[in-house]
ZADO-1210 file (C-alpha; in nm, 4 decimals, padded with zeros to 6 digits):
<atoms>
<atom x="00.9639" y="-01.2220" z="02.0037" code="UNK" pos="1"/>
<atom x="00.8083" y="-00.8403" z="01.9536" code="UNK" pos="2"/>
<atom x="00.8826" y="-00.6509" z="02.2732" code="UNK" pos="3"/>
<atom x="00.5479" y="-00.3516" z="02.3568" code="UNK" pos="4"/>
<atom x="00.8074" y="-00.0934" z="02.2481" code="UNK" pos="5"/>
<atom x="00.8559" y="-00.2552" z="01.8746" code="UNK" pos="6"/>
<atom x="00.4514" y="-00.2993" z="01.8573" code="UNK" pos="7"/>
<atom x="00.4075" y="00.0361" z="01.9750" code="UNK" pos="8"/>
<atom x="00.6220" y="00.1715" z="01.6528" code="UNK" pos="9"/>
<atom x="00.4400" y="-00.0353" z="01.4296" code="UNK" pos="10"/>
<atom x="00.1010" y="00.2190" z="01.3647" code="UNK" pos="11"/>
<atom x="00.3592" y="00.5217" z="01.2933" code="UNK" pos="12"/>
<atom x="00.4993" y="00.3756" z="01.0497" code="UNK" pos="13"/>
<atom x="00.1979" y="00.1746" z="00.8871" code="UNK" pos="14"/>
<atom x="00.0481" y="00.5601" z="00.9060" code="UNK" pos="15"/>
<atom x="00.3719" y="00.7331" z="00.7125" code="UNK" pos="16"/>
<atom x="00.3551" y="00.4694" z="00.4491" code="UNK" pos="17"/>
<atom x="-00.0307" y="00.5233" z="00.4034" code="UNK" pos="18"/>
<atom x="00.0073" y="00.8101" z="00.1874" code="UNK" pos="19"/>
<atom x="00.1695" y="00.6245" z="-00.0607" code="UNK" pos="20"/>
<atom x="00.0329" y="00.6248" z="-00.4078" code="UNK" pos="21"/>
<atom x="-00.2177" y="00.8733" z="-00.5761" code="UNK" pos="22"/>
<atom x="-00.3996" y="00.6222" z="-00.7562" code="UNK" pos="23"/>
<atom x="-00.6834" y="00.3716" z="-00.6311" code="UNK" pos="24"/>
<atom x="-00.4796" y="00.0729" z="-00.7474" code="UNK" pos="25"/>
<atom x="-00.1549" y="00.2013" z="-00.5892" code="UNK" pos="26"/>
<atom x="-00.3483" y="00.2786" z="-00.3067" code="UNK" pos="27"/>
<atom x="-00.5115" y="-00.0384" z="-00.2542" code="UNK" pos="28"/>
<atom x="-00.2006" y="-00.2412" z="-00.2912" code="UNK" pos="29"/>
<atom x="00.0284" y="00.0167" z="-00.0678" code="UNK" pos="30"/>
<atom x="-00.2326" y="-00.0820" z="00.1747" code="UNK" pos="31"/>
<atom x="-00.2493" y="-00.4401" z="00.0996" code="UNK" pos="32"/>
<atom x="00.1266" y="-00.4674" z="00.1825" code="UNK" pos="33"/>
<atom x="00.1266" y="-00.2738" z="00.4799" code="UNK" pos="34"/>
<atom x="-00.1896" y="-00.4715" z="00.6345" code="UNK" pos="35"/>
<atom x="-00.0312" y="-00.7833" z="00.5206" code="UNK" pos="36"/>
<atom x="00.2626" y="-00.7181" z="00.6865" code="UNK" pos="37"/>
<atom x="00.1574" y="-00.5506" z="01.0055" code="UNK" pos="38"/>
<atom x="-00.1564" y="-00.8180" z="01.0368" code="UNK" pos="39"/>
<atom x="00.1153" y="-01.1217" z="00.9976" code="UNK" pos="40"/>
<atom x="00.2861" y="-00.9372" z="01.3102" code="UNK" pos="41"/>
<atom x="-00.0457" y="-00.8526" z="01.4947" code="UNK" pos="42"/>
<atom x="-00.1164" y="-01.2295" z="01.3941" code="UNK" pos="43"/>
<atom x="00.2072" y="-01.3985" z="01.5316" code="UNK" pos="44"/>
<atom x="00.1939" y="-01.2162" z="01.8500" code="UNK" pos="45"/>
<atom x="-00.1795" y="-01.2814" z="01.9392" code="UNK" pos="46"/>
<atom x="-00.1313" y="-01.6772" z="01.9068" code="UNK" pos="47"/>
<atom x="-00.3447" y="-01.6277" z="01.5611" code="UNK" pos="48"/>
<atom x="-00.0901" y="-01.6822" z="01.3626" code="UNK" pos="49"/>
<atom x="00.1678" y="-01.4933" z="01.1076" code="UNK" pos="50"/>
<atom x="-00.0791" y="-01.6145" z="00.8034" code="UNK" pos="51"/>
<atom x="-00.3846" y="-01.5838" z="00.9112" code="UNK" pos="52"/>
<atom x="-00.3441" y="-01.2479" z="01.0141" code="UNK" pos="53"/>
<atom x="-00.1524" y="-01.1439" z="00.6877" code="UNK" pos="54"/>
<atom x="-00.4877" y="-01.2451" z="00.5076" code="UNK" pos="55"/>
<atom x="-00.6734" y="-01.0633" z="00.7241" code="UNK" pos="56"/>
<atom x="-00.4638" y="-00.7280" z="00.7524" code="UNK" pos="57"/>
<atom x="-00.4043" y="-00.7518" z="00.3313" code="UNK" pos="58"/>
<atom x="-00.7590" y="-00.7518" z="00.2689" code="UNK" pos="59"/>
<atom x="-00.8224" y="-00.4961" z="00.5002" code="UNK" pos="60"/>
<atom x="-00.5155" y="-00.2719" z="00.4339" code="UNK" pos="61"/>
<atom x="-00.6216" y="-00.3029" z="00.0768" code="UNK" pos="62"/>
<atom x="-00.9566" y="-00.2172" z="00.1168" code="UNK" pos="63"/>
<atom x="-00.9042" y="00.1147" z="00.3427" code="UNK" pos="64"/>
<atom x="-00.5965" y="00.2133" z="00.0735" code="UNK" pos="65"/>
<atom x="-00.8172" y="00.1855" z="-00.1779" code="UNK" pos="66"/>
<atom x="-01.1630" y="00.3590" z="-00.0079" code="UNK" pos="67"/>
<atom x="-00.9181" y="00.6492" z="00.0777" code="UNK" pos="68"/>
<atom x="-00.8069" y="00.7817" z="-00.2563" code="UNK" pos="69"/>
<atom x="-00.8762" y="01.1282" z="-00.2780" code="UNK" pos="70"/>
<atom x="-01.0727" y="01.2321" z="-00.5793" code="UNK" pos="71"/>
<atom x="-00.9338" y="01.4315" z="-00.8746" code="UNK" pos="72"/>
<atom x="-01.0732" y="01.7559" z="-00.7254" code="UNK" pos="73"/>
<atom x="-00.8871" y="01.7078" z="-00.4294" code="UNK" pos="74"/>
<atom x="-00.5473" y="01.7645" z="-00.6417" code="UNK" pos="75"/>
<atom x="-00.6293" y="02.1139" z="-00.7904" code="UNK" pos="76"/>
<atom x="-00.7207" y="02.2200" z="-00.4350" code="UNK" pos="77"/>
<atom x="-00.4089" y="02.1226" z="-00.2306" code="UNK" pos="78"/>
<atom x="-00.1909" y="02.1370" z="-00.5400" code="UNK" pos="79"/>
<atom x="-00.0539" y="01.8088" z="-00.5210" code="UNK" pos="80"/>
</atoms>
């Protein structure tokens, strides 16, 4: 059973791995994973269940990963 304190932890780290990729397919399935994965803990905690809420937070981890992408002019201007 997830304790608060473990929950609690989970949005920091779903928010340091949200940067990950530069591309809008790495982005959408960087999010993908992490909403799969943090929805099929939301989901087993709630009394939804694990895979229920894996669908749920996949589709809309991999939908926000891929809406967030920044654009090609956004490189030159940070430099990254």
């Amino acid at each position: 059973m997830m304790t608060k304190k473990s929950l609690a932890v989970l949005p920091f780290v779903a928010l340091l791995a949200a940067g990950c990729g530069d591309t809008w397919g790495k982005r959408a399935v960087t999010g993908g994973a992490i909403g799969a994965g943090s929805g099929a803990v939301v989901g087993a905690a709630t009394g939804m269940g694990p895979l229920t809420g894996a669908v749920v937070g996949g589709a809309v981890g991999a939908g926000v990963g891929a809406a967030t992408t920044p654009s090609r002019r956004d490189y030159n201007r940070y430099g990254y």
